[in-house]
N, C-alpha and C positions, 0 to 999 in steps of 0.2 A: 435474506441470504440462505441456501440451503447449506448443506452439512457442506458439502466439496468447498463449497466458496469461502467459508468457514476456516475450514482447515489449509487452506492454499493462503489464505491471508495472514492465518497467523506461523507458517513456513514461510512466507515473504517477508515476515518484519523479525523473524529469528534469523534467516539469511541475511539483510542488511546489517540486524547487530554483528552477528558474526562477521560479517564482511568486513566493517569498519576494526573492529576487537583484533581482526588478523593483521590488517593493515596498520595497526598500530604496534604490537607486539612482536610478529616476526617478518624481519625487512626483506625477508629474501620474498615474500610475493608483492612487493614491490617494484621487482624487476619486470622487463616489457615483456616479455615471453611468457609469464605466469600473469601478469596484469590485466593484459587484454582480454584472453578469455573468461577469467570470472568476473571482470569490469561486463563482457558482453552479456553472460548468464545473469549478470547481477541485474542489466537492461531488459532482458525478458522476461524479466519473472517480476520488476516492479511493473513493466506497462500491465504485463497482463493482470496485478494489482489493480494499479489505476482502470482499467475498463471494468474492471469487478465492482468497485466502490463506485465508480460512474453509474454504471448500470443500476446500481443500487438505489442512487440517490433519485435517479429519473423515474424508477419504479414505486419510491415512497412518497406517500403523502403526508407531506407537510401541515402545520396548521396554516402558516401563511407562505405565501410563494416566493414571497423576495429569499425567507431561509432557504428553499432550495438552492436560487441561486448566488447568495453568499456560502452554501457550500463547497457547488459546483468551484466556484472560485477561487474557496480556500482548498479545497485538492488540486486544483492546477498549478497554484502556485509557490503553496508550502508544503512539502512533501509530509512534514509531523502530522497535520492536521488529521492525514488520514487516522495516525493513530488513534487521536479524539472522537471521530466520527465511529471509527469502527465500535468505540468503548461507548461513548453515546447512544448512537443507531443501528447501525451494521450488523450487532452478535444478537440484539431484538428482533420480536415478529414484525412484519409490517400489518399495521391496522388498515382497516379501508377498502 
């Protein structure tokens, strides 16, 4: 990952704490009219997350290949995971 990707991942996962943090503490962005659009901002900025870490993981070499694809899998289907990966692999050089 270079520096951009870097720093857009970890504003992605300080946006989601914050998102959920607000969502719990003050009710008024609860309402539909404040909901939807940082519900929508909150959809663009994890996809473009998720193709960040996707991209990552297709560009790194593995020692064996099934881990890649137990990655790919666990980022499509548990959104935490990413956190793991990126603390794992992601904030490292890629060797190879």
């Amino acid at each position: 990952m270079n520096i951009f990707e870097k720093v857009f991942s970890l504003l992605a996962i300080i946006f989601a704490a914050g998102l959920i943090i607000g969502l719990i503490y003050f009710p008024q962005l609860r309402q539909l009219h404040l909901l939807i659009p940082i519900c929508l901002l909150g959809l663009v900025i994890n996809v473009l997350l998720m193709f960040i870490v996707l991209r990552d993981i297709f560009s790194r070499n593995f020692s064996d290949q099934g881990k890649k694809y137990l990655w790919i899998a666990l980022v499509l289907l548990l959104w935490p995971s990413i956190l793991f990966y990126l603390y794992r692999y992601g904030f490292r050089p890629r060797t190879g």
